[in-house]
C-alpha angles and dihedrals in degrees: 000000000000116000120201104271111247087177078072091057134090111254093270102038092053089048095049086039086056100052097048113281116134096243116170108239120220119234117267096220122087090235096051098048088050080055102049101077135035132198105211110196143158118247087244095058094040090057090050099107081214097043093049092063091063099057092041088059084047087055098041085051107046105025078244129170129222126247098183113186136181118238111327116056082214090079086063081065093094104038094048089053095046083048096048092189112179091229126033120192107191102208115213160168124256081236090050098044101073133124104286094045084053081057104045085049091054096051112033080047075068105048102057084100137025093259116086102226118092123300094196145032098236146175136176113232104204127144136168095257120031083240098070094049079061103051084051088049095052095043095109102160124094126251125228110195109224102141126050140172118201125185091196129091110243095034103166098231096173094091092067140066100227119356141158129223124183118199115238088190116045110045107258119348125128132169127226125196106195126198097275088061098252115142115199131193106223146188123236141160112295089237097066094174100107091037091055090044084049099052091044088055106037098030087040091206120211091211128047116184125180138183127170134072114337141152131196080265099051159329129249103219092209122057111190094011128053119268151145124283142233105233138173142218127173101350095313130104128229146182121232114189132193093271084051085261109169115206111190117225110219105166117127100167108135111263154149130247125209100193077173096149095034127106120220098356089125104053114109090214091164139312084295087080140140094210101048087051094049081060098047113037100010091063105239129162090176144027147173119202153151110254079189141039110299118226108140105043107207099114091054116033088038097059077055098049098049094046088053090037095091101000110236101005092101131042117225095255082055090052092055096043099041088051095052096051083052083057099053088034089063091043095051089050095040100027117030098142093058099030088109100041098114111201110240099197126057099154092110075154102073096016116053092185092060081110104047090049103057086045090058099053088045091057100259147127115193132016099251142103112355088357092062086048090046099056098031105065082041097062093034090047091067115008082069121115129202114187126183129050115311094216101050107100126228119165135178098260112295121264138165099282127238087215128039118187115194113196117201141162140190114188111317094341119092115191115196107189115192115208128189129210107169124009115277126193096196103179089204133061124285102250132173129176115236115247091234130000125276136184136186085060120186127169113227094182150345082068076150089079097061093229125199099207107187129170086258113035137004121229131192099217094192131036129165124260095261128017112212133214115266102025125123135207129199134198114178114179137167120240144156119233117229110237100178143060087221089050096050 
């Protein structure tokens, strides 16, 4: 049997691989690993002097090659399928990142195969200053998320080892878990904006995560109260409280930023952006979050869910890209007839009737029940933004895991074999990325879990309620591993 190589692996990738993570192994031989990343950028970034050291730190670290296109990112489409890289980072521009190229990302990362899941663990480096984008480039070691800082009620703080979370619903409450493991609900002043400037600069989290009102401009730090806002200039991030207060936000320790119940927090509008500033001065390597309006959620708080679920297994990049594919997976099995159909106007902004229009041409009347589901997934499928490198690794600290997944192959026959330690109750689907592409697939058994076997990741569509310790699950499947870039 061959067992994925952990001898292949960065330290901390091996280590986690070896105790039971699903960590995607790179290929052992010279010509694989040129083939596992690609560097997609326009010809005008590329010919930025300042722009161009970003990709070629992209290329030092990851052995990567360079798909350079002119105008649309939708010409890089068939070179990057010809290529068939594993990751894919799109380099760009503030002026180049905005709403309809994170579209066109979402969807031509679907379209390198026939089948309509995603072909690519991707990511768009972008930053308000070049030099940003190459901080972000050059960060090689991994993260380990212990400290976190939520502005959203319900914040799961057990995963870490200390944390902050700030109601946006209830005046001043917040909650603290300290390093003895203790979480306490508190009392603070209704205006937390200073509080919350404070705790980004002097706890330094590895993790922010938002949800509330919020435009590209802002966000209001109460939802259904009155309260400061977190506000941007010039690539920097400040705090504006209810007197006009400012509380400047210096805090440049590597992290990653869930903006998972925000609208618009992704959208690159311009350089006055939130999002550009939360990766410049706020310090962020990575980042989910809505380019449009959000009213479904599942973008968003998915890509949550499924890096909590089992704390550690997934890096945040595989969070994101396992919960997208969820998305198309439920698409393709409740809405088949409108799976293709791709939303043309995101602007909700200027045109209160966006909604009611897609609905429309999807056969509804009203956003509710199967409608809502509908045109949901639709708009999360694609309005979502991931920014950062996709192949850089940050975890939720690591921890003995509840469920370990083993991966082998001998010949054409894979073999996943799912163990578990400690009962474990994960609300999303088992997935794993394949450690090189395959193609002919056929299951030859564990059809009861319903799995979803693509040339890029395996998911196990259906799980019990409750898996118990000392059970086991098997997939075995036959496959052909692609050898070649022209096969691929």
């Amino acid at each position: 049997m061959k067992p994925l190589a952990c001898r292949s692996l960065p330290s901390l990738a091996a280590f986690l691989l070896c105790i039971g993570f699903s960590v995607p192994s790179r290929a052992d031989d010279a010509k694989d690993k040129v083939s596992d990343y690609a560097v997609v950028v326009s010809k005008a970034t590329f010919e930025d002097q300042e722009w161009k050291k970003v990709v070629a730190a992209l290329v030092r670290r990851h052995q990567a090659t360079v798909i350079s296109y002119d105008g649309d990112v939708n010409k890089s489409r068939e070179p990057l399928k010809k290529h068939s890289a594993r990751y894919a980072c799109f380099v760009a521009r503030p002026e180049e990142a905005g709403r309809e190229f994170v579209v066109a990302v979402n969807r031509l990362t679907r379209q390198l195969n026939d089948d309509p899941f995603t072909d690519v663990v991707w990511g768009i480096l972008t930053g308000y200053r070049a030099e940003d984008a190459l901080r972000i480039a050059n960060t090689d070691k991994p993260l380990q998320i212990r400290k976190a800082l939520s502005g959203s009620a319900g914040f799961d703080l057990s995963p870490f080892k200390e944390g902050l979370t700030f109601s946006e619903s209830e005046a001043g409450v917040y909650w603290v878990k300290t390093a003895d493991g203790k979480i306490e609900k508190k009392a603070g002043t209704t205006d937390s904006t200073k509080a919350i400037v404070d705790a980004l600069n002097e706890t330094q989290p590895d993790l922010v995560m938002t949800s509330g009102h919020a435009t590209e401009r802002g966000w209001a730090i109460g939802f259904s109260y009155k309260n400061g806002t977190l506000r941007c200039k010039d690539g920097s991030l400040f705090g504006l409280d209810l007197k006009g207060g400012t509380h400047a936000v210096r805090s440049p320790t590597p992290r990653i930023y869930l903006a998972s119940g925000n609208c618009l927090m992704g959208h690159v509008a311009d350089k006055q952006s939130m999002a550009l500033a939360w990766m410049s001065g706020g310090g962020v390597n990575q980042m989910i979050g809505y380019t449009a309006v959000t009213f479904y959620g599942r973008g968003g708080w998915g890509t949550q869910e499924y890096f909590f679920d089992l704390p550690g297994r997934y890096t945040f990049a595989e969070a994101f890209f396992f919960n997208q594919q969820s998305i198309i997976h439920e698409l393709q099995q409740r809405f088949p007839k409108t799976m293709k159909h791709e939303v043309k106007n995101w602007d909700f902004e200027r045109d209160r009737l966006v909604l009611d229009k897609e609905l429309a041409l999807l056969g509804y009347r009203n956003l509710e029940g199967e409608a809502k589901d509908n045109l949901g997934l639709l708009w999360d499928r694609d309005a979502v933004a991931f920014y950062g490198d996709p192949a850089w690794e940050a975890r939720l600290n690591p921890a003995p895991p509840p469920i370990r997944t083993e991966l082998t192959w001998r010949d054409d026959v894979y073999t996943l074999k799912v163990t578990v330690d400690a009962e474990a109750k994960p609300r999303k689907p088992l997935a794993i990325l394949m450690p090189h592409r395959v193609k002919d697939i056929q299951v030859m058994s564990g059809q009861e879990l319903q799995p979803l076997v693509t040339p890029s990741f395996v998911m196990l569509m259906k799980h019990p309620d409750k898996f118990e310790k000392g059970k086991t699950y098997q997939l075995v499947f036959k496959a052909k591993r692609v050898e070649t870039e022209q096969e691929r």
